[in-house]
C-alpha angles and dihedrals in degrees: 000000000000086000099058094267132136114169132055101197123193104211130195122325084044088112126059102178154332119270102248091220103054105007088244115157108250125196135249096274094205090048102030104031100169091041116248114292097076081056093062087035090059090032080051098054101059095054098269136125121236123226144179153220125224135151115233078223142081085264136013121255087255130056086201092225092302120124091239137054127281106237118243126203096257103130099015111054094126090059090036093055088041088053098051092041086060092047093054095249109183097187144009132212106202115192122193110224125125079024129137102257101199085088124011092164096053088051099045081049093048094055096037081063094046084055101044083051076068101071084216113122104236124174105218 
């Protein structure tokens, strides 16, 4: 913050996978060993803002050195938004590989109003 920063943003390789039971993102347990949200809270505590990193499609644009796919948000923006929402996200930085390309606006507005249904204000 001294530095003229505001954000700490996680950026792609963050997830390893989705929770079989209830299709939550779950991190990367080796990375991220407490999950997400203790991140933002100590991100939140010295005065900063917590981002994120997702793809709007089925896998992000990096495997993160890991032999399978990374999953995007494609399908579940409502529970990813809702996720990142209940881990106090500021701000997501949605990326568009592995996405359907017939209508990249429809689907970033899709998810912008999958993150507004949160109440949580997100920069995006």
């Amino acid at each position: 913050r001294d530095a003229g920063y505001e954000y700490v943003v996680i950026s792609d390789c963050w997830a390893d996978s989705r929770d079989p039971n209830n299709s939550s993102l779950i991190a990367d347990p080796t990375r991220f060993p407490h999950g997400i949200k203790p991140v933002c809270d100590y991100v939140h505590a010295r005065g900063l803002k917590c981002g994120i990193y997702t793809d709007l499609g089925t896998n992000t644009c990096s495997k993160g050195g890991r032999n399978h796919s990374i999953p995007g948000s494609y399908g579940h923006y409502d529970l990813d938004a809702q996720t990142f929402a209940s881990w106090g996200i500021d701000f997501v930085k949605a990326d568009f590989c592995n996405a359907p390309r017939d209508h990249p606006s429809t689907l970033y507005a899709n998810f912008s109003r999958s993150l507004n249904a949160t109440g949580r204000p997100v920069l995006f």
